[in-house]
N, C-alpha and C positions, 0 to 999 in steps of 0.2 A: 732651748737652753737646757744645759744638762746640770741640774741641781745638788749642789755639793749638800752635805750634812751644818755644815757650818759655814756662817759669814764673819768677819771683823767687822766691824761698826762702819770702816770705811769700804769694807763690800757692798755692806747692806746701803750708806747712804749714793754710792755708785750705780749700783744695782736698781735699787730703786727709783730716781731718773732716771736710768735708761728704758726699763719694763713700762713705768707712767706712762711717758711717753710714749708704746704702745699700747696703752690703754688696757695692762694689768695688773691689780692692785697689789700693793705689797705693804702689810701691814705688821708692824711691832706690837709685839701682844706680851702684855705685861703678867706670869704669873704668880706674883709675890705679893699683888696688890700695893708694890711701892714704885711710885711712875720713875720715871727720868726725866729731871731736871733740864727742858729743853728741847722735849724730843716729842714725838706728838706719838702714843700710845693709847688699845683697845687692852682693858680688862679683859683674862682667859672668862666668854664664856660661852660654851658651848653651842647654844640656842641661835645664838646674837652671831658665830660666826660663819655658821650655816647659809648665810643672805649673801653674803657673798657669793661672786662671780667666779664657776670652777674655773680652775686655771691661777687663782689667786695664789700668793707668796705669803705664807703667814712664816714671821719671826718669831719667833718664842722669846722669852729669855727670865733670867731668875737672877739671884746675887751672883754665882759665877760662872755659870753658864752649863755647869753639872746635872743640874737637876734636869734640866730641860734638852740636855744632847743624850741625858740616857732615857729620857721619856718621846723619845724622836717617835716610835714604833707607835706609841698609844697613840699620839697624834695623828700618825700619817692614817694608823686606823681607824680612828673615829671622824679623818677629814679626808677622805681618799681621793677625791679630786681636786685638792690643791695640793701645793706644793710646802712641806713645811720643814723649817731648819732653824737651829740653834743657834743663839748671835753668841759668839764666842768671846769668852770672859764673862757674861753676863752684863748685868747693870754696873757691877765695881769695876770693870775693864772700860767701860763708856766713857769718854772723853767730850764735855758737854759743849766747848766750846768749837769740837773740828765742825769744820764744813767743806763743802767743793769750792773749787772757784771755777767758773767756768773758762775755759781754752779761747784766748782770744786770738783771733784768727788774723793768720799773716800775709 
């Protein structure tokens, strides 16, 4: 898969089933130290996200999603074998209650 810069909240929660289920992670990484309401996120740190499995999707995000699409480059340098992108809007763009529904088959 070829990795855009940014997801919508409904990329990242699309995206993310689909890669699980090939069994690569894709984690929301909160760095404002203010979680989401909902949504299951890792604290930015550093150390902690090194254990990860290369190959991994780390999401970034911040209040509007600025901080973190212009710090894309520190990331991808200090995490070069994953994969890292900015959830677009940030946390005030999140919408707590979306979900998928899954495609019932006909």
């Amino acid at each position: 898969m070829n990795y855009p810069d940014e997801w919508t909240q409904k990329e990242f929660l699309e995206n993310k089933l689909r890669l699980e289920k090939e069994g690569i992670a894709v984690v929301l990484i909160d760095t404002i130290l203010s979680p989401i309401e909902k949504a299951e996120s890792t604290v930015y740190n550093p150390h902690e996200l090194k254990n990860y499995a290369d190959g991994s999707v780390f999401v970034f995000y911040c209040d509007s999603g600025k901080a973190t699409a212009n710090r894309l480059e520190e990331y991808r340098e200090k995490f070069p074998t994953m994969h890292c992108i900015s959830l677009k809007g940030g946390r005030g763009y999140w919408r707590k209650n979306m979900q998928l529904l899954e495609d019932t088959p006909q």
